[in-house]
N, C-alpha and C positions, 0 to 999 in steps of 0.2 A: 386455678386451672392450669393441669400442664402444657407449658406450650409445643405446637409439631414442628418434629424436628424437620431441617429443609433438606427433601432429599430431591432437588434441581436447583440448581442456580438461577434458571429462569423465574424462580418463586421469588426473586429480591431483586431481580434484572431490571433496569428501566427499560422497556419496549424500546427506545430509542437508542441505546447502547450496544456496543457489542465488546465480547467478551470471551476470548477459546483460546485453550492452551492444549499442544499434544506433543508427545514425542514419536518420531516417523523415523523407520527402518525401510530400506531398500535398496536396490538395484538401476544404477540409469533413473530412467523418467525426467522426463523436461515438462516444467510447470507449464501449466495449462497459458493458453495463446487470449486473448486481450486480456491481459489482469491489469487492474489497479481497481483501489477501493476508496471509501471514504472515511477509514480509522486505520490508526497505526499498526504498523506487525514488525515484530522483533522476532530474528530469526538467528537460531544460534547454532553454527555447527558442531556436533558431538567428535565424528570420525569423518572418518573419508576428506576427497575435496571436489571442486565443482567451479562455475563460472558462473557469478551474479551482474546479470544486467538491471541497472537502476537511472533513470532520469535518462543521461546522458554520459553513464562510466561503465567501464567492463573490467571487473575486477576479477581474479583469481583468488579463492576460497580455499583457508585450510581450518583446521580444526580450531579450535579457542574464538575461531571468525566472530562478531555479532554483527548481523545486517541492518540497519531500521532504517522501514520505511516507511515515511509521513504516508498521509492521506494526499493520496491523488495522484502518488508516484507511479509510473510507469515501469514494471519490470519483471526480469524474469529468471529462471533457473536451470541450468544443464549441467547433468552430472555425467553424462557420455555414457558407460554400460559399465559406472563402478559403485559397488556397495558405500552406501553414506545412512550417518544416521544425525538426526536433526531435533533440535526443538524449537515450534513455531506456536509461538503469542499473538494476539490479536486483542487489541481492547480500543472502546472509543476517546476520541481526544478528551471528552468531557470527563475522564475518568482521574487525565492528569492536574494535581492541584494548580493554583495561577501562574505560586512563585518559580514550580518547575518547568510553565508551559512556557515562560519567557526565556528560557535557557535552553530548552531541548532541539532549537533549531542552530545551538552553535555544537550540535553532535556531527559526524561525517554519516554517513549513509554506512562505510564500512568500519565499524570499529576493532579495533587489533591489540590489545593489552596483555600479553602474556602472565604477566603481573596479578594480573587479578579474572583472571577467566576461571576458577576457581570458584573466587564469591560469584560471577556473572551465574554460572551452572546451577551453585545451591538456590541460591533465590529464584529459580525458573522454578527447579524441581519442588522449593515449596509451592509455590504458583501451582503447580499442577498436583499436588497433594491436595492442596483445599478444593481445588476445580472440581477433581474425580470423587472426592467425599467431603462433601459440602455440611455445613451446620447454619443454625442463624449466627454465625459468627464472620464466617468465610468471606461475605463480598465486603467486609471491611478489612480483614485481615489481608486478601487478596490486593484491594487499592491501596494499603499501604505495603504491601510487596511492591508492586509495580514503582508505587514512589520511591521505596528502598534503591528497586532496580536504576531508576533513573538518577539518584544522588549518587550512586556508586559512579556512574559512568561519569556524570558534570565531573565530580572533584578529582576525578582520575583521569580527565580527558588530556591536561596538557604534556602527560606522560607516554601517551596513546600513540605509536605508530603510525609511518604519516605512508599509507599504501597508494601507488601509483596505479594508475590504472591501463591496461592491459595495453590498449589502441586507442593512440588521439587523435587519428583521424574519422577513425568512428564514433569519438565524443565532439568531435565537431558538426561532425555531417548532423547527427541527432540534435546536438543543439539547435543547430540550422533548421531543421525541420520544426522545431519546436517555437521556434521567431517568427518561421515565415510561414505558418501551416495555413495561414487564410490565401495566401497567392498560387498559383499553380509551382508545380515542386516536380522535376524531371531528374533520372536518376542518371542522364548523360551531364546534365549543367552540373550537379554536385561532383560527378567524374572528371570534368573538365578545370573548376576549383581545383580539384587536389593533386592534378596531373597521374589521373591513374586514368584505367579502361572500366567502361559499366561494368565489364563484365568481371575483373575483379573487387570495383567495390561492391556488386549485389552480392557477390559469392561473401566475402566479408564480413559484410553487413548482416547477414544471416547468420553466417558460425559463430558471430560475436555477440548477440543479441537475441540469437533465437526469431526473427521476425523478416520475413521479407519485405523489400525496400517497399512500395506499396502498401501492403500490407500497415508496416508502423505509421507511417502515413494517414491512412484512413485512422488507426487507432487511436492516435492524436487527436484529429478530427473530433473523433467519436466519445476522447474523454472532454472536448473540452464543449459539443453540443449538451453530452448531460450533465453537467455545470450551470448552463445557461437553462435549461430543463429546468433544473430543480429552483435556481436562484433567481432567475427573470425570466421566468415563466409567464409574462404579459406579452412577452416577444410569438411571434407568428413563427409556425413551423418555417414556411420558406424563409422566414430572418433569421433563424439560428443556423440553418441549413448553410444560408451566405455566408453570412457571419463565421461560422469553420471553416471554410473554402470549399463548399459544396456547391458544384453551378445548376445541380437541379432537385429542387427539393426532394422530387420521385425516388432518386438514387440513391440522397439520405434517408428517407425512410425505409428503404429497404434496406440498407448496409444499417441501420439503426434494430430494427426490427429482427433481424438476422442474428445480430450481437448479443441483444438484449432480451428479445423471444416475445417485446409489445412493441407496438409503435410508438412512433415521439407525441404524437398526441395524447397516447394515452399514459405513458410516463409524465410526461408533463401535468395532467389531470389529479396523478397519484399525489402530487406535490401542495397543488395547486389553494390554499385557501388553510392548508392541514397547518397551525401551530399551537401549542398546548396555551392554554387558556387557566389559571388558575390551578393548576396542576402541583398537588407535593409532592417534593422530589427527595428524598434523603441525602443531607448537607453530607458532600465527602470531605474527609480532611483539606484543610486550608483552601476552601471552593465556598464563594458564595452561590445561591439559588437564584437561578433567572427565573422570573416569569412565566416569560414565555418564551420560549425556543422552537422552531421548524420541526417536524418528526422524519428523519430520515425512514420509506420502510423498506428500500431495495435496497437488497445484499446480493451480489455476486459474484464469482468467480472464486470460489475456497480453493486452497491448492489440494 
């Protein structure tokens, strides 16, 4: 019997993975306002340039750039009102084999190789060749690209370009915010640390981050309640609520609900008891099969 041929990805996808490659042309636009997610995105500048906010750095952006960001990472994109063209990956950590997932956290966030931005580009562009016309071949072919992609970067990293980042006082402040996000956080006390005026570090704070001082704040918050959502999900909404630095449960669930478009209860809910049970998974190169693993099924915020 002849077998069908796969014409989506989704036909070999594990529900619980993610996986998207595209190439994007335009104009300006500054990535969408609370992002971070729960799986990797490798983001590689074609042309143009731009300003990447990640964690707690603000880099400046030019072409051959690779950005990656883990899961969980906080960050953002502005390209002011100039033509840039890009290529953005996304795939989940379970995708990466063991012996690479032990190494991929001695990568920087901005990687710089002029040297080899060359091979970084061919290997997307086959990445997005298999994506856009898929076979029963492709999502192995595809995870071992992405493994490709990430040996190129390991063995090449101690040659890699060591990029500074734009303002250290706005990777302090953010750090700061990121230490202390459960105690109350004023933007006069972090002005008065760096001996400047509120009024130029919110101005700052925003052109360099994309996010108003408040604003990142609650977002912090907000990534680190659905964390405890998803993971200790036995916690009572008002204890996740404290627990972030939220003094009234009310306020979190509507700053939650607003963000996210359900309430903490009922995200929580979605998590809650869901982990696969005897489930076969297709062995990816050098990846033993668990069991049983959690099933993530919110996704948000695509750029």
């Amino acid at each position: 019997m002849e077998e069908r041929a796969v014409t989506e990805l989704a036909d070999v996808l594990d529900s619980r993975e993610r996986l998207r490659i595209e190439s994007l042309k335009g104009r300006g636009a500054t990535m969408h306002k609370h992002h971070f997610h729960d799986f990797y995105e490798v983001y590689y500048m074609v042309n143009g340039n731009g300003v990447y906010f990640i964690n707690d750095k603000v880099y400046d952006i030019i072409p051959g750039d690779l950005i990656i960001v883990p899961p969980w990472a906080i960050h953002s994109t502005d390209y002011g009102n100039k033509e840039h063209e890009r290529i953005l990956l996304e795939f989940s950590e379970t995708m990466i084999p063991r012996e690479i997932k032990e190494r991929i956290g001695l990568l920087p966030n901005l990687y710089r190789h002029p040297t080899i931005t060359r091979d970084i580009y061919i290997v997307l562009k086959d990445i997005e060749r298999e994506y856009n016309h898929p076979d029963e071949f492709s999502m192995d072919e595809i995870s071992n690209l992405i493994k490709h992609l990430l040996v190129i970067l390991i063995r090449n990293l101690s040659a890699a370009k060591t990029v500074h980042t734009k303002d250290a006082v706005i990777s302090e402040v953010v750090g700061f915010i990121k230490e202390n996000y459960r105690t109350e956080i004023t933007l006069g006390q972090l002005a008065d640390m760096h001996f400047i005026s509120p009024e130029h570090l919110s101005r700052t704070f925003r052109k360099e981050t994309n996010f108003g001082f408040n604003e990142f704040i609650t977002l912090v918050r907000l990534q680190r309640a659905e964390y405890l959502l998803k993971e200790k999900n036995t916690l009572s909404i008002a204890e996740v609520a404290y627990a972030c630095g939220f003094n009234d449960s009310n306020y979190f669930s509507d700053k939650f609900k607003r963000a996210y478009g359900i309430s903490p209860l009922q995200y929580s809910k979605t998590y809650r008891g869901k982990t696969v049970r005897n489930r076969k998974k297709r062995k990816r190169p050098g990846e033993e099969v668990d069991a049983a693993q959690e099933v993530p099924q919110v996704t948000k915020n695509d750029e």
